[in-house]
FITORTOR-460122 format. One record per residue (C-alpha): residue in three letters; x, y, z. Coordinates in steps of 0.1 Angstrom, whole numbers, padded with zeros to 4 digits, always signed. Layout:
! FITORTOR-460122
alaXYZ...
! end
This chain:
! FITORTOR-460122
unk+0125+0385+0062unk+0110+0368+0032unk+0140+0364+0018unk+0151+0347+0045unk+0125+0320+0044unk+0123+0316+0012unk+0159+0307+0015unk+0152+0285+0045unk+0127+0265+0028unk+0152+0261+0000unk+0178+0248+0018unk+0153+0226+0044unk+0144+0209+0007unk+0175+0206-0006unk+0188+0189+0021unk+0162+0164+0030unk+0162+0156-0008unk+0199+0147-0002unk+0194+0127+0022unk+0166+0106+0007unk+0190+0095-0019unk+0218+0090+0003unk+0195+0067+0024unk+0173+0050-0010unk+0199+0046-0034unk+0234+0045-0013unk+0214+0025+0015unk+0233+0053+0038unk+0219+0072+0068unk+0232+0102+0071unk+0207+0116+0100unk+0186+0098+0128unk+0149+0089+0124unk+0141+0121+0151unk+0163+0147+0131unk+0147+0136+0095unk+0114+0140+0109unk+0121+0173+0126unk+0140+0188+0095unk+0103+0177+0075unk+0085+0186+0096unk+0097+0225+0103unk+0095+0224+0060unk+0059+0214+0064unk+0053+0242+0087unk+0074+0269+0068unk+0051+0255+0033unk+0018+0263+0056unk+0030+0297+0065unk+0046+0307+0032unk+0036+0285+0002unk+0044+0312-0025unk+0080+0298-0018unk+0072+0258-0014unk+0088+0236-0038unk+0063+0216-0067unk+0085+0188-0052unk+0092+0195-0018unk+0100+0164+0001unk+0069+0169+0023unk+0050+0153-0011unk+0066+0122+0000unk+0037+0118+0024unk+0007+0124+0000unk-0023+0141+0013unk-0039+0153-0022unk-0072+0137-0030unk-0078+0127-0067unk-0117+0124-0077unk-0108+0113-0110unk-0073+0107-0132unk-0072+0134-0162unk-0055+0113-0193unk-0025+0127-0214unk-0015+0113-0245unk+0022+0099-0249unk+0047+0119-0269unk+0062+0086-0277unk+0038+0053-0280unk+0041+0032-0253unk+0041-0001-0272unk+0045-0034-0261unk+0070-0061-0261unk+0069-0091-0285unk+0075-0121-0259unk+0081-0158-0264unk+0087-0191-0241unk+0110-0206-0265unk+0149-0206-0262unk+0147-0214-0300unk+0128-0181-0303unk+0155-0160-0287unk+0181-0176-0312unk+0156-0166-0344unk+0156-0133-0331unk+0192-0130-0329unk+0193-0139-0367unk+0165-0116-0379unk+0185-0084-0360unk+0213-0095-0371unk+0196-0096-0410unk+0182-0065-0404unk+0217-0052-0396unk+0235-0068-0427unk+0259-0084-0406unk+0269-0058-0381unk+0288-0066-0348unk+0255-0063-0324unk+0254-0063-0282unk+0230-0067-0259unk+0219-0054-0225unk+0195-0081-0207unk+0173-0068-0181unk+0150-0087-0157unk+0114-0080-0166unk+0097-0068-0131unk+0064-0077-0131unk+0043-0042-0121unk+0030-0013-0139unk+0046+0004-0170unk+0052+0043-0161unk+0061+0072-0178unk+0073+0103-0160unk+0087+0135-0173unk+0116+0157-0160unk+0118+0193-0168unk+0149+0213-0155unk+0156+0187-0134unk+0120+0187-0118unk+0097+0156-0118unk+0064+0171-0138unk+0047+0143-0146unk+0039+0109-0138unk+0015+0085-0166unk+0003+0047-0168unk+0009+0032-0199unk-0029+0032-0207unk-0034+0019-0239unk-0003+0028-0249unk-0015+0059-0266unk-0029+0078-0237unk-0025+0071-0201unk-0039+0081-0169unk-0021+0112-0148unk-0013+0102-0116unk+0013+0124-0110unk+0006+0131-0076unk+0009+0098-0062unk+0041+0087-0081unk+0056+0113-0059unk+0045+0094-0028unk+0070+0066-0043unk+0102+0073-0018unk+0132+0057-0045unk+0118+0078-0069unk+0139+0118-0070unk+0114+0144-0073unk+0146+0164-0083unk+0175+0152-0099unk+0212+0155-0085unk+0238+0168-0103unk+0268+0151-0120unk+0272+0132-0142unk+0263+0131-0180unk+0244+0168-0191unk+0206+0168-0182unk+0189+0177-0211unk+0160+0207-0205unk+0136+0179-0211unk+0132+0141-0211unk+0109+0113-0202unk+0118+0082-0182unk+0099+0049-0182unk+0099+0025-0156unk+0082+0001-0139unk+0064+0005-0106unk+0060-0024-0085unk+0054-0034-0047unk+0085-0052-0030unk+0070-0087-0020unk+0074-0081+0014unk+0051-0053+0018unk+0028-0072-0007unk+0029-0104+0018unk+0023-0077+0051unk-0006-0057+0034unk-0023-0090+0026unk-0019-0103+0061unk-0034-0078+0071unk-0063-0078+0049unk-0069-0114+0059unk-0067-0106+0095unk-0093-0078+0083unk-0119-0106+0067unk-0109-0089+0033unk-0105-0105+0000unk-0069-0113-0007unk-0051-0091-0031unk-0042-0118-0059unk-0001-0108-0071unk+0018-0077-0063unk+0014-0065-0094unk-0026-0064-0092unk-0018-0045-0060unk+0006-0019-0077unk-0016-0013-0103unk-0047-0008-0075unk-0027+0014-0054unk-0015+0039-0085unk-0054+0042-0086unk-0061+0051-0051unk-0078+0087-0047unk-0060+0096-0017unk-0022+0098-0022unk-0020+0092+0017unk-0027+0056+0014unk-0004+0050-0016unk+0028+0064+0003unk+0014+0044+0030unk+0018+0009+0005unk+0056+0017-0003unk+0059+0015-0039unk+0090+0013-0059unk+0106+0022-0091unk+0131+0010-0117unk+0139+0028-0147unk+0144+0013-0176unk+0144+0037-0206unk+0153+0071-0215unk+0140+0091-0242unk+0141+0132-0252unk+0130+0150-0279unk+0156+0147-0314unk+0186+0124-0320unk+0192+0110-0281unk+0222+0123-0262unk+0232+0092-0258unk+0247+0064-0285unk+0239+0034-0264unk+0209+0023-0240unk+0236+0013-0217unk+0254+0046-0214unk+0216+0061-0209unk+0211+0035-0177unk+0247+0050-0165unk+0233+0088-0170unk+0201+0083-0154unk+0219+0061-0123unk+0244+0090-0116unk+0215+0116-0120unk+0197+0099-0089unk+0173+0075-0106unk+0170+0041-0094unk+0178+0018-0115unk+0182-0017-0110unk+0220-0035-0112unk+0210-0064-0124unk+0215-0057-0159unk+0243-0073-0178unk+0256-0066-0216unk+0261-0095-0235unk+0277-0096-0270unk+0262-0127-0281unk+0231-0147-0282unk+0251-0171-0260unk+0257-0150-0233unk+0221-0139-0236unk+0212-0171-0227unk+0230-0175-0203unk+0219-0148-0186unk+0187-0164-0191unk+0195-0195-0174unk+0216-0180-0146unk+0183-0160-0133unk+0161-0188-0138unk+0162-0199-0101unk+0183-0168-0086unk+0152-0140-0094unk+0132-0163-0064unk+0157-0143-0038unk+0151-0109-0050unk+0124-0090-0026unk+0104-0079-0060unk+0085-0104-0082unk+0096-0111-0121unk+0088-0130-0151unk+0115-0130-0180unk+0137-0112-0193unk+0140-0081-0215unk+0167-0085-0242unk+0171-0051-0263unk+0199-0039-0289unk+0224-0022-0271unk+0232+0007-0299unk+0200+0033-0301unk+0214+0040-0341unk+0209+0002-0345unk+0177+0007-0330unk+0169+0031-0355unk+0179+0008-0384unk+0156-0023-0368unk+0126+0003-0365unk+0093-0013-0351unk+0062-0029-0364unk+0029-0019-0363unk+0028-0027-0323unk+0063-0035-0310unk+0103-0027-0316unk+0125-0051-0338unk+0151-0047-0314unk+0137-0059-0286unk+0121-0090-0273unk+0105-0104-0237unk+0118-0136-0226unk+0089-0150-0203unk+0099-0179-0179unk+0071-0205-0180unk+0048-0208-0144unk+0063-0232-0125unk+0039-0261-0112unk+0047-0288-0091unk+0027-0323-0088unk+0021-0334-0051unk+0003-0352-0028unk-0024-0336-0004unk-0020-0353+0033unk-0035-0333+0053unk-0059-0301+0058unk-0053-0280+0089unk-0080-0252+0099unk-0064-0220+0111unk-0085-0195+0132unk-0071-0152+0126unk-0075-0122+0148unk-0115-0117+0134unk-0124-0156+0141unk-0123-0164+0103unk-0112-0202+0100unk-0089-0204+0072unk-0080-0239+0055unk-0042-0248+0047unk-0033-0276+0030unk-0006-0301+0044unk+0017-0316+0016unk+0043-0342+0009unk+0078-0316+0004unk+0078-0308-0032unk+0105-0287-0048unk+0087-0248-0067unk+0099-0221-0075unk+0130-0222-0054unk+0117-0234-0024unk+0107-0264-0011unk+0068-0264-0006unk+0049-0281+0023unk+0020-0258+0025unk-0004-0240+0004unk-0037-0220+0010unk-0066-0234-0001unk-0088-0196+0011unk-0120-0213+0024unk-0154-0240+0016unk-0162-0225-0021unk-0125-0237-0033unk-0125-0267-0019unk-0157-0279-0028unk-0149-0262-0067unk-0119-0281-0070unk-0132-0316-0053unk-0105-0318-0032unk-0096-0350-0009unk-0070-0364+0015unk-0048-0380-0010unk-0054-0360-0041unk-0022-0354-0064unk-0024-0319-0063unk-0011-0296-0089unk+0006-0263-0069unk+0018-0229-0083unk+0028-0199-0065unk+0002-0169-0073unk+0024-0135-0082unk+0053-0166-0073unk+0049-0157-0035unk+0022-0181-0019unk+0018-0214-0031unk-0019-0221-0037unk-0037-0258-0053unk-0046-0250-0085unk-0064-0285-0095unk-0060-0323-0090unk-0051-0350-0112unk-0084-0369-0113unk-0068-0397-0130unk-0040-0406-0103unk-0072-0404-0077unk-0067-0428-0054unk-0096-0450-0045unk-0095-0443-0008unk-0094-0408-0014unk-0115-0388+0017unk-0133-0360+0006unk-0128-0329+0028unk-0159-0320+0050unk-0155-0284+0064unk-0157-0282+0100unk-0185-0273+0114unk-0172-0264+0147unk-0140-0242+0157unk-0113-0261+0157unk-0098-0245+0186unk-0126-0239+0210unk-0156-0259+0200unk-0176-0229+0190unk-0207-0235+0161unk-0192-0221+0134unk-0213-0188+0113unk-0211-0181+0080unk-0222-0141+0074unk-0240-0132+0044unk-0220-0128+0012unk-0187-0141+0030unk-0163-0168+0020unk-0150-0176+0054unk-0170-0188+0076unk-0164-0178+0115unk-0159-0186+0149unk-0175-0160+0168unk-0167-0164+0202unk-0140-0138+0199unk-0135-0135+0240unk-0131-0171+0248unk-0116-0181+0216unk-0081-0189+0224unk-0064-0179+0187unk-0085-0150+0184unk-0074-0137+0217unk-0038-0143+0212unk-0038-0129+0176unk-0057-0098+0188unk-0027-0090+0213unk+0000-0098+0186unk-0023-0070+0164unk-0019-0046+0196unk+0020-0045+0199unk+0026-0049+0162unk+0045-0024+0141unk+0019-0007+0127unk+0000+0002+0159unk+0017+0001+0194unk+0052-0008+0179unk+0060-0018+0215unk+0102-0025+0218unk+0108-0059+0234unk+0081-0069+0228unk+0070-0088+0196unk+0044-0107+0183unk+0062-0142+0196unk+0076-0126+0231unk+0034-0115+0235unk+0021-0147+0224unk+0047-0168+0247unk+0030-0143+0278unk-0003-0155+0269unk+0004-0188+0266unk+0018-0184+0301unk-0011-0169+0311unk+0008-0134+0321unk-0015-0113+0298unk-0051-0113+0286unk-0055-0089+0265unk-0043-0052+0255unk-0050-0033+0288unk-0032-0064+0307unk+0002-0057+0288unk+0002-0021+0315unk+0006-0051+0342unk+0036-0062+0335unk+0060-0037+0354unk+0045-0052+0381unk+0050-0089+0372unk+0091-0083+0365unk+0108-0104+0388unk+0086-0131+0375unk+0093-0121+0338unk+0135-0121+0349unk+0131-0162+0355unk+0115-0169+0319unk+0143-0183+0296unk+0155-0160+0269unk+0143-0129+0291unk+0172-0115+0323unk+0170-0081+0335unk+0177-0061+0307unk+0151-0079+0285unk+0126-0072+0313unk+0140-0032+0311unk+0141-0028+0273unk+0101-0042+0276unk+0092-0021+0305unk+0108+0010+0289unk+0090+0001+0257unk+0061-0003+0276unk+0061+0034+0293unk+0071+0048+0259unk+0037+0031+0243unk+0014+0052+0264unk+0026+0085+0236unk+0018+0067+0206unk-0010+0088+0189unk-0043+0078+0192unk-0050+0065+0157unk-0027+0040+0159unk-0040+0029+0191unk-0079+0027+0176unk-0059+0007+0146unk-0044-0015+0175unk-0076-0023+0195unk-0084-0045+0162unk-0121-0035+0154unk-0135-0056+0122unk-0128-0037+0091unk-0107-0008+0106unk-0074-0012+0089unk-0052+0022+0091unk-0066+0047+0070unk-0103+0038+0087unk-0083+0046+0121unk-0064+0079+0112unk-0100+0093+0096unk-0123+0080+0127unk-0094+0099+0150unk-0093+0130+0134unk-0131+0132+0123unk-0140+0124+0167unk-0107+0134+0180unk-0113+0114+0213unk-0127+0076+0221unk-0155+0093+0238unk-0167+0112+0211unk-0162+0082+0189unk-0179+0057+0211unk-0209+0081+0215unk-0216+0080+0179unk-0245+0061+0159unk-0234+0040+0131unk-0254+0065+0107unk-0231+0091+0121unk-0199+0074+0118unk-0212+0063+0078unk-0207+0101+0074unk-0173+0099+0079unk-0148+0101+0047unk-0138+0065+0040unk-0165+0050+0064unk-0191+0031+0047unk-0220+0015+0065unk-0202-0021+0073unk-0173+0001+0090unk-0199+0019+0106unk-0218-0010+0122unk-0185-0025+0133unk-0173+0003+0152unk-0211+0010+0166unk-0211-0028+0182unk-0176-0027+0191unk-0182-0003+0220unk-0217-0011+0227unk-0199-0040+0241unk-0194-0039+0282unk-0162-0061+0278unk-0146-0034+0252unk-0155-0001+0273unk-0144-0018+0302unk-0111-0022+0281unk-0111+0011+0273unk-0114+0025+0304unk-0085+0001+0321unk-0063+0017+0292unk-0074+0053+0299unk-0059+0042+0334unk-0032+0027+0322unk-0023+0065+0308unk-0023+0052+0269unk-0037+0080+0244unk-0073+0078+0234unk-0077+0112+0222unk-0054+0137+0195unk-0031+0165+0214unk-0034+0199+0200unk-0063+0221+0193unk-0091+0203+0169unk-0098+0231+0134unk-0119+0255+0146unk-0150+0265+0118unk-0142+0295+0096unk-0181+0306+0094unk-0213+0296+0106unk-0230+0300+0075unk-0244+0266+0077unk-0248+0261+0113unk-0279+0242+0123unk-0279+0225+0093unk-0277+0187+0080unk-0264+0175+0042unk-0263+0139+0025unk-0239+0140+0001unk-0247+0117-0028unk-0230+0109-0069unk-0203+0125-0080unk-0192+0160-0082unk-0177+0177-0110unk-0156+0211-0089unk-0145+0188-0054unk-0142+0150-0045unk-0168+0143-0017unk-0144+0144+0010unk-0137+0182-0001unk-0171+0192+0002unk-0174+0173+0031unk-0147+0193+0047unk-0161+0228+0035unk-0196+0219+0052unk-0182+0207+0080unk-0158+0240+0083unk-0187+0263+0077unk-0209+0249+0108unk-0223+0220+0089unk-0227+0186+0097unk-0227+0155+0077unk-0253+0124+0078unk-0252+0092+0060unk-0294+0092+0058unk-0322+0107+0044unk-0349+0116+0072unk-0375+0143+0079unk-0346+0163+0100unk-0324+0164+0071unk-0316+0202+0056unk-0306+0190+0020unk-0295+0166-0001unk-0265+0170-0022unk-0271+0155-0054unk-0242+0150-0083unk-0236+0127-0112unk-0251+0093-0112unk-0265+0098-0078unk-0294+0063-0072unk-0330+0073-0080unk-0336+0054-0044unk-0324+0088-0021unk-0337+0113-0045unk-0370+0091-0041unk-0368+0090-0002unk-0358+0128-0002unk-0391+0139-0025unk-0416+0118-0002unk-0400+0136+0025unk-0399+0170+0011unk-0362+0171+0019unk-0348+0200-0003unk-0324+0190-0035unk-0295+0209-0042unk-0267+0208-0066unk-0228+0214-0056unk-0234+0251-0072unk-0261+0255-0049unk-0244+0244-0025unk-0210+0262-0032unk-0230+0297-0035unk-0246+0292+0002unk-0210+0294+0013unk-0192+0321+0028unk-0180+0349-0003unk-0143+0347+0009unk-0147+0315-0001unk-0109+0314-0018unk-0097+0320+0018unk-0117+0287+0031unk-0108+0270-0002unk-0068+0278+0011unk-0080+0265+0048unk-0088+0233+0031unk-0061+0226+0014unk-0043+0232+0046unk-0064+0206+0061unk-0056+0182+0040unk-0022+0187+0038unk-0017+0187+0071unk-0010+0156+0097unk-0037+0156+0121unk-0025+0122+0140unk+0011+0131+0146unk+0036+0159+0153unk+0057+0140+0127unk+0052+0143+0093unk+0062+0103+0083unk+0032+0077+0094unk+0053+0053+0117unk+0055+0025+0094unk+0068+0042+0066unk+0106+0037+0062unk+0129+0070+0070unk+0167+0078+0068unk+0184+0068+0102unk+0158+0036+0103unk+0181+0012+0095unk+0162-0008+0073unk+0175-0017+0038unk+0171+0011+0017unk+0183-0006-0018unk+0163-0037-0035unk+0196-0052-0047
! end
């Protein structure tokens, strides 16, 4: 019988590896959305039964789950040095010459690469196997993060077949970046979220590699692109072409945009050609990477002390554009935070034509003295959103306005507040606020939470307008309202019945991504899936005290005060009981983890510092599993404090004057059960497993059968 699921789960992984590639680097689906998910998720199950037979990279890795407390380092076999760059066209031609030198003459090519702006990575394969993933670092030693590069879905955990002879061993550097379109959602939704704005996709890349839970960083849908290949001894291969070929036929993504060229000419060129063109690729880029074609040459070049001869970074110069400021428009989002955007005269940037630009809130516009008919300078940050950058105080003009920030809402007439150590200031009558309301149901039926067919964030936003919906519970009104709906233009019958059908099939989405759609302040999606597993129904949630819900993993004490008002409020429980009617899912199906012991029943920790053996999640977990419960703060009542590394002298302070006892994580660790390997395996099955779903892919992650463009180019 073993044999036979150990076969299974070889075959299950096989084959949904297949299909990944098929889908990410042939953009072919092969299998729908339902069968892809029911093929991962019967691997899931067989790895939870029988994990002496799962694979170090199943597919089910795809979905993260493991939680990092800190990044081990691992020094590079080979230096990861940097590029010398230049601006200068004039540069590239002196280069040309000095390889050339070096090479006494020798007939020399080129391959010319765009230069994607994200994080260097090295990963190593080992019979075929992704073992490794490392930043760059300092180019000596990086950090290991190993288990969140296999969250990256382009990226083969295991290499096909075909093609050139893998060797036994070989490392493969890349870049890993975040596609500008999930760069442009994830800070749209930050800003709907009051939350500073991530500043280019390449700050967000590099943040996201560095993210503890590998959960969140499947959930950011990174990329890859290799661009080198290296092994140990003379290379397989004689040119860096023929190793782009090898690793593209051995399932590696690699972009196509490369081109050889056999003179400096054509380098240039190539240079010029993707000067404008790069502006339509859905990945940001700065230059260009020019390197000697033959690796023997390459040997000849050699490097200096802190880059190769034979190879050089082309960086296109920031493009700025001069322009005149007409007009500033105040925008209100989902939370009530009044965001200003700047009104221009059309100015060509970047490959676009510009009329708009953020200028984020008060502080920027009082630093930069801005005024209604300024000449503006304007840049695009991480090229993507055009933002003022500074004004030509010499071109003032002397009936320049200077911008006053309102002091009301510009849409209902509302004071506005400014909260302590915030930039925006607020409107903060969220219930009679007309843009608040309307962006609140938009939130409700977007992707990420209700995903509601036929009806989309304009469709909903027409309905309010019309005055056919409210708010989230009065979207469950609609059925009734369809012959009115038939008459609207753009609608008919089978609009109404896609809608209606979408409608009916939105009362089974799981409860987390309902609590994410109900649009609390501060609870984005990995706030909602911990608050629904941690309660496991609205009524359990909405009973607790914000010190209760700061115990919660990856709830802090503004989260918690949030979610505390929000349904202290009559109008939101109220809400939530006209959508319990409405048959929509407020609580998780399927049984909640029962406790292994009761070993620490009764009893109350405070977890605080850092812990050398388990993240604070872990031993969170354990506690919890063994009868325990969790508190955010010190009282008389409390059992123990918790204390690691760098804990503040403030609770060990509090927790003396009230004789609370002190423990380490040994102490704590030894008052467990002494099976305590089988509750160690009970967490890791915790962890591992979805506790939100019966599918093993969050909805807004991209799956074979979806449809959606698997390739970048």
């Amino acid at each position: 019988m073993t044999t036979d699921i150990q076969q299974q789960i070889t075959a299950l992984t096989e084959r949904l590896h297949h299909l990944n590639h098929q889908y990410y680097q042939r953009d072919i689906s092969e299998v729908s959305d339902q069968e892809f998910d029911q093929m991962l998720a019967e691997l899931a199950r067989l790895e939870r039964e029988y994990p002496q037979f799962a694979h170090p990279n199943s597919p089910t890795q795809r979905v993260g789950g493991t939680i990092t407390k800190q990044f081990p380092t691992a020094e590079h076999r080979y230096p990861m040095l940097s590029l010398g760059n230049t601006y200068s066209e004039a540069d590239l031609r002196e280069f040309d010459e000095r390889v050339r030198r070096g090479l006494e003459g020798a007939e020399v090519q080129y391959v010319c690469e765009l230069k994607f702006d994200g994080v260097a990575m090295s990963l190593t394969y080992q019979d075929g196997q992704l073992t490794q993933g490392v930043t760059r670092g300092d180019g000596t030693r990086g950090d290991v993060v190993t288990s969140n590069v296999r969250t990256i879905r382009t990226l083969p955990l295991h290499l096909r077949a075909g093609g050139p002879t893998q060797p036994p061993e070989f490392e493969v550097r890349g870049e890993v970046f975040m596609p500008l379109p999930v760069f442009a959602e994830l800070n749209a939704e930050r800003e709907a979220n009051g939350e500073a704005l991530l500043a280019n996709p390449r700050n967000a890349a590099s943040g996201t590699l560095k993210l503890q839970d590998s959960a969140q960083v499947a959930a950011r849908k990174l990329r890859f692109f290799a661009y080198s290949f290296l092994m140990p001894g003379r290379n397989q291969f004689p040119t860096h072409s023929a190793s782009l070929e090898a690793l593209s036929a051995w399932g590696l993504p690699v972009s196509d945009t490369w081109r050889m060229c056999g003179t400096i000419d054509e380098v240039l060129d190539f240079v010029h050609e993707w000067d404008k063109k790069r502006f339509t690729l859905p990945v940001a880029t700065d230059g260009i990477v020019i390197k000697v074609n033959d690796f023997r040459q390459q040997e000849v070049l050699g490097f200096t002390a802190k880059s190769p001869r034979w190879a050089i970074a082309y960086k296109y110069p920031a493009e700025a554009a001069r322009t005149r400021l007409r007009e500033v428009q105040y925008n209100v989002g989902r939370t009530g935070a009044v965001t200003p955007v700047a009104h221009l005269d059309p100015v060509p940037l970047a490959g676009t034509v510009v009329k708009r630009a953020s200028v984020h809130n008060a502080n920027q516009i009082a630093a930069l003295d801005l005024r209604l008919g300024d000449l503006v300078f304007v840049e695009k940050g991480g090229e993507i959103i055009p933002k003022i950058t500074g004004v030509d105080l010499v071109a003032r003009p002397a009936e320049a306005v200077p911008i006053v920030y309102p002091t009301d809402c510009p849409a209902c007439g509302t004071p506005l507040i400014r909260p302590a150590g915030e930039a925006h200031y607020r409107c903060p009558n969220e219930r009679g606020c007309p843009p608040q309301r309307k962006a609140k149901l938009e939130h409700f039926v977007s992707r990420k939470a209700m995903n509601i067919d036929g009806l989309g964030a304009e469709t909903v936003g027409r309905f309010f307008d019309l005055r056919l919906v409210s708010d989230a519970a009065s979207l469950y009104d609609l059925p009734a309202k369809a012959p009115e709906l038939e008459q609207l233009e753009r609608m008919g019958e089978k609009s109404v019945q896609r809608l209606l059908t979408g409608l009916e099939q939105s009362k089974q989405v799981p409860f987390d991504r309902v609590l994410f759609g109900l649009g609390i302040r501060y609870v984005g999606e990995t706030v909602a899936e911990k608050l629904a597993a941690h309660y496991r129904t609205i009524d359990a949630l909405a009973a607790a005290s914000a010190t209760e819900l700061a115990a919660v993993p990856e709830v802090g004490g503004v989260i918690a005060e949030s979610v505390a008002a929000w349904f202290q409020e009559p109008e939101n429980q109220q809400l939530i009981e006209r959508l319990r009617t409405a048959g929509v899912q407020l609580a998780l199906t399927g049984e909640a983890p029962q406790p292994q012991s009761d070993r620490l029943a009764g009893l109350t920790f405070v977890l605080s510092g850092v812990f050398e053996q388990h993240s604070r999640e872990e031993l969170q977990h354990l506690i919890q599993q063994n009868g325990g419960k969790i508190t955010g703060s010190i009282s008389k009542k409390l059992s123990y404090l918790v204390a690691g590394d760098k804990m503040g002298p403030a609770k060990r302070e509090k927790a003396t004057e009230l004789n609370v006892p002190i423990i380490s994580e040994t102490e704590l660790l030894a008052m467990l059960p002494t099976d305590f390997d089988a509750t160690e395996a009970v967490l890791d099955q915790m962890l591992d497993t979805p506790t939100t779903s019966p599918t093993l892919l969050p909805p807004t992650t991209e799956a074979p059968g979806s449809g959606q463009q698997g390739s970048l180019f």
